[in-house]
C-alpha positions in Angstrom: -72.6 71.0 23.9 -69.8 73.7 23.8 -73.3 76.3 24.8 -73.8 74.2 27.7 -70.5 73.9 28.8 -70.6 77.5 28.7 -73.9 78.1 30.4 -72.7 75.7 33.1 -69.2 77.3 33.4 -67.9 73.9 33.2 -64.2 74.3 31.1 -62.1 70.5 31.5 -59.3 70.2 29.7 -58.1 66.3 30.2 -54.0 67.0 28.6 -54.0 69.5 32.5 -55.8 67.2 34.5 -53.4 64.7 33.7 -50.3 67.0 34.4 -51.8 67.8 37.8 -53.0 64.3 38.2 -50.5 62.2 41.5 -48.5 60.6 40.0 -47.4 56.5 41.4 -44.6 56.3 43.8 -42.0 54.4 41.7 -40.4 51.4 43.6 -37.0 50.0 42.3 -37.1 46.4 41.4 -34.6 45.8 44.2 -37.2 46.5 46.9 -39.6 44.1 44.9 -37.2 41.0 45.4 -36.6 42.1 48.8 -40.1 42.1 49.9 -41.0 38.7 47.7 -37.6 37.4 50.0 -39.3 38.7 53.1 -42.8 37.0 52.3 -41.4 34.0 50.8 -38.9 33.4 54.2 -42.1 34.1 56.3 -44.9 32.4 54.6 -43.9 30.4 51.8 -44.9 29.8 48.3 -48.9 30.0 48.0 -48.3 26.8 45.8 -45.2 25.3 47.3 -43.2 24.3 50.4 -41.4 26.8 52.5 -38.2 27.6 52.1 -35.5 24.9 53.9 -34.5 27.2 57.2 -38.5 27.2 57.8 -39.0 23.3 57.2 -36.2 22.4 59.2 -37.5 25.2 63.0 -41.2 23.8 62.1 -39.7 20.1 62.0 -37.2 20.5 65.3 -40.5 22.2 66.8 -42.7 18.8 66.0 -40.3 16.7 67.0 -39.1 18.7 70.2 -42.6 19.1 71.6 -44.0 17.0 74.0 -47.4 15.8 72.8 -49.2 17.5 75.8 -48.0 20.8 74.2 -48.2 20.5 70.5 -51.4 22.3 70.2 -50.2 25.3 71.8 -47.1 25.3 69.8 -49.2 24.7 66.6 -51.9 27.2 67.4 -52.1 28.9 63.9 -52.9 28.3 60.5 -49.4 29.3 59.1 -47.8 26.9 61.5 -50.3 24.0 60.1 -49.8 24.5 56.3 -46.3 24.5 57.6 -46.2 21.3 59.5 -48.0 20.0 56.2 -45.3 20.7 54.3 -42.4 19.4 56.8 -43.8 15.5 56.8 -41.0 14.0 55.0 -38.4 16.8 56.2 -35.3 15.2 57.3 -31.4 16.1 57.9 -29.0 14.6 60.2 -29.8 11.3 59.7 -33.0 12.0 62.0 -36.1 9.9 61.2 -38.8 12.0 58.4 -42.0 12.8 60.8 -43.8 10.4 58.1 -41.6 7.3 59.7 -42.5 7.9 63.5 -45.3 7.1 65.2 -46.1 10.5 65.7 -47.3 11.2 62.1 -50.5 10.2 64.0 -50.4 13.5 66.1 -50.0 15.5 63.2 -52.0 15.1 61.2 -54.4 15.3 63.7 -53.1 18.5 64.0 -53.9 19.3 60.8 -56.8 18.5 60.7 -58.2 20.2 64.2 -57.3 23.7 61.6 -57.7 22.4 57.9 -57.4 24.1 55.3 -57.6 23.1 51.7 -53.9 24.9 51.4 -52.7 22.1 53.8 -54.0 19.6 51.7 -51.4 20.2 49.4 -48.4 19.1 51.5 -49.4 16.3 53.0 -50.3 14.8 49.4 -46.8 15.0 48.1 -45.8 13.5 51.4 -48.0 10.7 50.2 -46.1 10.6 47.3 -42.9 11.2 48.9 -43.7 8.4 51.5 -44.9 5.9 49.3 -42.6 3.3 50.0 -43.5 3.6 53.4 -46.2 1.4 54.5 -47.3 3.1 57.7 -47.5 6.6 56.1 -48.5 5.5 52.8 -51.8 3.8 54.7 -52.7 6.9 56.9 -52.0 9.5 54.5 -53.5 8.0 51.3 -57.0 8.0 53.8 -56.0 11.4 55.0 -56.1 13.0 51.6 -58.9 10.6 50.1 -61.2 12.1 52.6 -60.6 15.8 52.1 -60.5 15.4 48.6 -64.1 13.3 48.9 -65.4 16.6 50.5 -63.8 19.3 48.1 -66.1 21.5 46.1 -63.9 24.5 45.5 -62.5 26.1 42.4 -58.5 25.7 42.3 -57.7 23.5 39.3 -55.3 21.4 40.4 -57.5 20.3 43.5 -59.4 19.3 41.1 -57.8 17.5 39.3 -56.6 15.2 42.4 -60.2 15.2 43.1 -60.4 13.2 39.6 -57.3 11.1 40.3 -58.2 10.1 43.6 -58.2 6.6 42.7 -54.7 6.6 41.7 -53.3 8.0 44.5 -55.8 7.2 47.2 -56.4 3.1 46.4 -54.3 0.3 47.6 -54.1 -0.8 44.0 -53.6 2.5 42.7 -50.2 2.9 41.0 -51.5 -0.5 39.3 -54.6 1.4 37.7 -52.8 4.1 36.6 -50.2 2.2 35.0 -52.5 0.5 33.2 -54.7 3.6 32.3 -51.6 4.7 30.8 -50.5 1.4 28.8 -54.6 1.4 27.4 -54.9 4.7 26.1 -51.1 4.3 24.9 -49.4 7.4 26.9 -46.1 7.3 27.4 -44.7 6.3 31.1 -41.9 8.7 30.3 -44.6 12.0 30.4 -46.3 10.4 33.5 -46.1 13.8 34.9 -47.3 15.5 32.3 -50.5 13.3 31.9 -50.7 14.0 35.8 -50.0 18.0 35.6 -47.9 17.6 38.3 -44.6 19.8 38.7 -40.9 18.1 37.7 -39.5 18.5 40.9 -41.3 15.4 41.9 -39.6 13.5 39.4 -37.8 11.4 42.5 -40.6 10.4 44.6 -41.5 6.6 45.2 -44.9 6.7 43.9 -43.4 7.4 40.6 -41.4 4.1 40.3 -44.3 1.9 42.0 -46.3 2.8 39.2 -43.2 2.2 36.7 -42.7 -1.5 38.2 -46.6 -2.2 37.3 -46.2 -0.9 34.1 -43.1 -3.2 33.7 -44.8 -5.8 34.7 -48.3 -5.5 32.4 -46.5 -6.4 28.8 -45.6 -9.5 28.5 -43.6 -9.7 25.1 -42.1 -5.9 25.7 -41.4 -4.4 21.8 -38.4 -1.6 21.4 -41.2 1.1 21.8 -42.1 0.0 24.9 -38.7 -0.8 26.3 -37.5 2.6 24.9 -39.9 4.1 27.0 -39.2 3.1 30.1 -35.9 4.0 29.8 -36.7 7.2 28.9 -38.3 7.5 32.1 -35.8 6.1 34.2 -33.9 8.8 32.6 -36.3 11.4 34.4 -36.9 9.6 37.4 -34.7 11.1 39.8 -34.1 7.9 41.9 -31.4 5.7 41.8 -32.9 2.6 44.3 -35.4 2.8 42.8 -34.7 2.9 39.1 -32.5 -0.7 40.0 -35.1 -2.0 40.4 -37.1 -1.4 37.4 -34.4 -1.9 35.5 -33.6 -4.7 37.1 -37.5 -6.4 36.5 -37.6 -5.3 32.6 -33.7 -7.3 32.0 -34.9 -10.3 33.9 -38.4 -9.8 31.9 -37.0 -9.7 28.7 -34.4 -12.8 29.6 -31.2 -14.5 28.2 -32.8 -14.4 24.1 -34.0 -10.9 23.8 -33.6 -9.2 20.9 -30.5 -6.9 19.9 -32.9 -4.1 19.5 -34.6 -5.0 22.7 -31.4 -5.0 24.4 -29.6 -1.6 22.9 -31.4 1.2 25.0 -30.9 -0.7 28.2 -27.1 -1.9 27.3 -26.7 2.1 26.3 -28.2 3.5 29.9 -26.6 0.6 32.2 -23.6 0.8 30.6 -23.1 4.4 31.2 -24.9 4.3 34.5 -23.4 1.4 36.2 -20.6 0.0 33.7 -19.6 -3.3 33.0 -20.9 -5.7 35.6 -17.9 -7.8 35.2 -15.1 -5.2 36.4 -14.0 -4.1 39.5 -15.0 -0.7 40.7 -18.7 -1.5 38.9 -21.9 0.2 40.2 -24.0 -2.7 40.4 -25.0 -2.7 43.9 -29.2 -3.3 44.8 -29.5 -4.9 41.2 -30.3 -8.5 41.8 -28.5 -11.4 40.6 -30.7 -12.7 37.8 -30.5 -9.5 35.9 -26.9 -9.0 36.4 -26.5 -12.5 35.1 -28.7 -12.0 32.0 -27.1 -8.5 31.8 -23.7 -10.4 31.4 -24.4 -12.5 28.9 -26.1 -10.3 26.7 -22.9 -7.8 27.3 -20.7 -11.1 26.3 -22.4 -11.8 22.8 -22.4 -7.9 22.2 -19.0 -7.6 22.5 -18.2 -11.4 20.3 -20.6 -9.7 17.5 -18.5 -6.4 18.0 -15.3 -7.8 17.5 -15.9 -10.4 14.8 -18.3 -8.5 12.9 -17.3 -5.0 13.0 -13.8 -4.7 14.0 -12.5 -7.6 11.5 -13.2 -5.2 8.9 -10.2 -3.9 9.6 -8.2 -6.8 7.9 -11.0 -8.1 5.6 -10.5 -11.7 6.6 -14.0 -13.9 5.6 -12.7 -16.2 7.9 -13.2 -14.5 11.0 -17.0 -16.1 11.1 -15.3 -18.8 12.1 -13.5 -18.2 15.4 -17.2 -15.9 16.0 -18.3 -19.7 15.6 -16.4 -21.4 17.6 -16.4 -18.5 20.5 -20.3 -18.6 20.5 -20.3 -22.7 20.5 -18.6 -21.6 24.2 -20.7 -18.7 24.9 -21.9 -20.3 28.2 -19.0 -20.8 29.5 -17.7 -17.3 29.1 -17.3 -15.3 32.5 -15.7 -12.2 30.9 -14.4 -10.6 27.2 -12.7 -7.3 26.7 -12.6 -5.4 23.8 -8.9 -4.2 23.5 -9.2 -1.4 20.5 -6.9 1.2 19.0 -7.9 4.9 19.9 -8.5 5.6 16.1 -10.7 2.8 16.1 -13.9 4.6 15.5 -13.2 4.9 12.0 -14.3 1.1 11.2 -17.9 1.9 11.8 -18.2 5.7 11.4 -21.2 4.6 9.3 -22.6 2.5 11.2 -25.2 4.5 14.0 -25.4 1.7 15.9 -22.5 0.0 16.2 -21.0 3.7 16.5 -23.6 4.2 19.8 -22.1 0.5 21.0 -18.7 1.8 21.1 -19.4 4.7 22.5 -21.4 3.4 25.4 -19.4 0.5 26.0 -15.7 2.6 26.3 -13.3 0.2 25.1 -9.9 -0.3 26.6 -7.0 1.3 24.0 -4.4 -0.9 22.5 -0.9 0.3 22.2 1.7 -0.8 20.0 1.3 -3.7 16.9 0.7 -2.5 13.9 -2.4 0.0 12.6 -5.2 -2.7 11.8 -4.0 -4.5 15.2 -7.2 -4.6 17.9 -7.5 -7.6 20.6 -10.5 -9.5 22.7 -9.8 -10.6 25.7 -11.8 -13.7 26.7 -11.8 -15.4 30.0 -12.9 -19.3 30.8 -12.4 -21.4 34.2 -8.7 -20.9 34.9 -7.2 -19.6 31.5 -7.5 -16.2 29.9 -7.6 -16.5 25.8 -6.5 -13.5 23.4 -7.9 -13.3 19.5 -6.0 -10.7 17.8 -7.6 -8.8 14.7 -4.9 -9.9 12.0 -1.5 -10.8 12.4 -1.6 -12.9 15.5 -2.3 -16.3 16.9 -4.8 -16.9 20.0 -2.5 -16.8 22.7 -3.9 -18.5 26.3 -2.7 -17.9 29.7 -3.1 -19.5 33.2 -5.2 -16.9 35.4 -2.2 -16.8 38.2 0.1 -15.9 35.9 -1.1 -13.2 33.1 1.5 -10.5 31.9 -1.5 -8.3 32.1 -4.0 -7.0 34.5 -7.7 -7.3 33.7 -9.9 -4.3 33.6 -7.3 -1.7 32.3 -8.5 1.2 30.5 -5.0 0.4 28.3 -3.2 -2.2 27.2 0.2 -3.1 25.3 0.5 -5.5 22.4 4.3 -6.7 24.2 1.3 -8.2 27.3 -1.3 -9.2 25.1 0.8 -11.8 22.7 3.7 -13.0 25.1 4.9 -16.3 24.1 7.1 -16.7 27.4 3.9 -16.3 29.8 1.0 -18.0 27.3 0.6 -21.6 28.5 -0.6 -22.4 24.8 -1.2 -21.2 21.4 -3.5 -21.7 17.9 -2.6 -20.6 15.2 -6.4 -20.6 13.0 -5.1 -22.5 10.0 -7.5 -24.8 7.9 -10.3 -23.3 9.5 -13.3 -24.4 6.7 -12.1 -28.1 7.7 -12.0 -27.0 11.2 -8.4 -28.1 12.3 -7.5 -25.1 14.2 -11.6 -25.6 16.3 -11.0 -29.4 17.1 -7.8 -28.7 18.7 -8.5 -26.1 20.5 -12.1 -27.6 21.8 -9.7 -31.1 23.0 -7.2 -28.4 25.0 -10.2 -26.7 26.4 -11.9 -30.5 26.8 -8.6 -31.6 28.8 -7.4 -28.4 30.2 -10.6 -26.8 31.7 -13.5 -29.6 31.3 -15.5 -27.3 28.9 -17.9 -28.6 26.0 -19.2 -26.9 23.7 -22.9 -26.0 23.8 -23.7 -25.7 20.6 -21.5 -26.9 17.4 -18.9 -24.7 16.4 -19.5 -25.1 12.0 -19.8 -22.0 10.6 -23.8 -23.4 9.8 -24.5 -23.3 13.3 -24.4 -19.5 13.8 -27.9 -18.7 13.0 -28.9 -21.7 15.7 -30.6 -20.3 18.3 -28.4 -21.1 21.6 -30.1 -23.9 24.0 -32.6 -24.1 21.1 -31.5 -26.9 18.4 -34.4 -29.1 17.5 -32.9 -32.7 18.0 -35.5 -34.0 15.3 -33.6 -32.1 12.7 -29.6 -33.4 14.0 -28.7 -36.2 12.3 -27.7 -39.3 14.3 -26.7 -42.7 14.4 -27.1 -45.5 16.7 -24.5 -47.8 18.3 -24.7 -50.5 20.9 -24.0 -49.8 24.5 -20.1 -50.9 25.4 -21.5 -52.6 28.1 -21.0 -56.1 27.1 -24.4 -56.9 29.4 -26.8 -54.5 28.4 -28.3 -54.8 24.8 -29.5 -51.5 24.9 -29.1 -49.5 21.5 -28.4 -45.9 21.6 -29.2 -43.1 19.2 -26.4 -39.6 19.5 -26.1 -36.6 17.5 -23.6 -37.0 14.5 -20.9 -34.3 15.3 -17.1 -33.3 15.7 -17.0 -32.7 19.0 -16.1 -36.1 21.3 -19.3 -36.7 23.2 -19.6 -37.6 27.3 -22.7 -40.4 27.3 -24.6 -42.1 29.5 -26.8 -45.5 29.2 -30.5 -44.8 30.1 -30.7 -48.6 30.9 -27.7 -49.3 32.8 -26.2 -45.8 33.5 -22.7 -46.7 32.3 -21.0 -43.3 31.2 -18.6 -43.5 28.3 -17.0 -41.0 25.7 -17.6 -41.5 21.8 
């Protein structure tokens, strides 16, 4: 070799040619981000929309054109993926181009110069637009037909290619939710099982397909319910999000579970607060859930404060004023829990009661002594305070409380003030239920109240509205009315009963 070399005169030494070699002109990485600033102000993102200043001249262009003119304005192929991108554009109050009859015009315009870049943009605007039923019809046949025809390479056209039927079919939100609850994946990673980026988190096609998937379970368990708060979580809209949170409350009803309940008391809570207080974000949530919502808030906060807080003074007999409370659970329109700031400490080993309290933001109590927390229950025209130790039940007219309800704190001097409380019990003899039968007479007289349910201590595992009346004892008496033979069988109880004759419809009390 070296002979050859020799022979040839051929001498290359490869250490000089690279010393003599040009070498590359070195740009600073400030001149990078001002060219990518430069490209991405004129042309966009290859995968995205363009920036904000180029949607909004492409959208005032559209919507400033006459219709005689709009091909000579949008006489490029930049302009066009533009224009695909600016659909659901809006500022000013001014109408998106998805909502005006003009969508017609461009996406004829589109199409007189498709590209497969375009197709992009007017797809999320399908998304985007979904609750719209003009644009959701024209652009879901816009996109189903392009896709139809595709044959290219780019995976994630592809991949929309696959999905058509999901976003291309009237039905389609309902077959993907229920290709989702099938093969078990979560509604929460709905985007990830799409490969679709997070920024579309908000758009309405999103939520149609979480009100399906609402909708296919009939007996939700906690998994299920967990998830779709999870992606209410995500979804980055509020309307929406009401109103599937709205469909899963009224779904599960007035008896679900506490386990059912707890991930949607611990988002609504902190989302909306309690539906019962002024200054409340309930607003597009309809009524039924807000009622259901209410009463499942109600027993939360009577298991609260007769299960955990009476820890504080150890008293067994607190399940009996939780008995008697419940045995008026219907007729409860608000509580409050009333709580000393160091109150945490009662359940500080309890997770869940510990998430409760956390979530539900107590007002503080001031004053009394250390193991002193109130509930504040409201009926009809009275207001009734229970009192963790130390205290009677003290009762109030409405017109004339020494307090204000819905304050963040409250003082012991307001709560228990003999000179403004139109009554008061003192819960003495409470295994022979004194204290319960004259308090349920007072309420009887004072506000026309029943009880639903009975208010012994066995009745707490009862299942409200639910008794069985083959397994209540009873007796039978005669009707009063000296012309009607007809015998009558009523429930054996404590409480002074309101009856009516099937025969001859005279009403008496017994």
């Amino acid at each position: 070799m070296n002979s050859a070399k020799k022979l040839l005169q051929f001498d290359f030494n490869a250490d000089e040619f690279a010393r003599r070699a040009l070498k590359p002109i070195e740009i600073p990485t400030e001149r990078f981000a001002i060219l990518e600033k430069i490209i991405k102000d004129h042309e966009g993102k290859a995968n995205g929309p363009p920036n904000q200043e180029t949607l909004r001249e492409i959208y005032r262009l559209f919507i400033d054109t006459p219709p005689s003119n709009l091909r000579n304005e949008f006489n490029t192929l930049r302009r066009i993926r533009q224009l695909a991108w600016a659909l659901t554009f809006s500022e000013d109050g001014l109408p998106r181009i998805v909502d005006i009859p003009q969508l017609k015009d461009a996406l004829q315009l589109i199409e007189n110069r498709f590209r497969i870049s375009a197709l992009r943009g007017v797809f999320e605007a399908l998304l985007e637009a979904w609750d719209s039923p003009n644009a959701n019809v024209l652009l879901r046949e816009f996109v189903k037909k392009h896709l139809k025809d595709y044959d290219g390479k780019p995976k994630f056209f592809q991949k929309l290619k696959t999905n058509t039927t999901w976003y291309c079919e009237q039905n389609g939100t309902k077959q993907l939710a229920t290709k989702l609850f099938l093969t078990n994946k979560k509604l929460s990673d709905v985007w990830t099982f799409l490969d679709l980026p997070d920024y579309m988190n908000s758009f309405p096609y999103f939520g149609f397909v979480a009100m399906e998937y609402v909708s296919i379970k009939s007996f939700p368990d906690e998994v299920f319910v967990t998830d779709v708060v999870e992606f209410v979580k995500k979804y980055n809209n509020d309307t929406i999000s009401r109103t599937i949170m709205s469909n899963l409350i009224v779904q599960l009803g007035y008896n679900a579970s506490e386990g059912l309940r707890q991930p949607i008391q611990s988002y609504v809570l902190q989302k909306w607060r309690d539906p019962r207080l002024a200054g409340s974000n309930w607003h597009d949530v309809s009524p039924e859930a807000r009622k259901i919502f209410t009463k499942w808030l109600t027993e939360a906060d009577l298991d609260f404060f007769f299960d955990i807080v009476s820890r504080a003074c150890h008293d067994q007999k607190f399940a009996y004023r939780k008995a008697f409370w419940l045995a008026y659970f219907d007729h409860i329109s608000f509580c409050c829990l009333v709580l000393r700031g160091n109150a945490e400490y009662l359940f500080r080993h309890d997770s869940q009661a510990l998430q409760y309290y956390r979530d539900r933001r107590p007002a503080t109590l001031r004053g009394g002594s250390s193991d002193q927390h109130a509930f504040i229950i409201q009926m009809g025209n009275y207001t009734f305070v229970e009192f963790s130790t130390a205290a009677a039940c003290y009762v109030y007219y409405n017109v004339n409380l020494p307090f204000e309800l819905g304050k963040s704190e409250y003082y012991m001097h307001e709560l228990r003030n003999p000179d403004w409380a139109v009554h008061r019990v003192i819960h003495q003899n409470s295994e022979n239920y004194y204290w319960q039968k004259n308090l349920a007479k007072w309420i009887k007289k004072e506000i026309g109240f029943e009880p639903v349910r009975s208010y012994r201590l066995h009745a707490q595992d009862e299942v409200r509205g639910n008794q069985n009346p083959e397994e209540t004892e009873k007796i039978r008496i005669n009707c009063p009315n000296k012309n009607c033979k007809q015998k009558l069988q009523i429930p054996v109880t404590e409480n002074q009963l309101r009856i009516t004759c099937p025969t001859c419809r005279t009403t008496f009390e017994y």
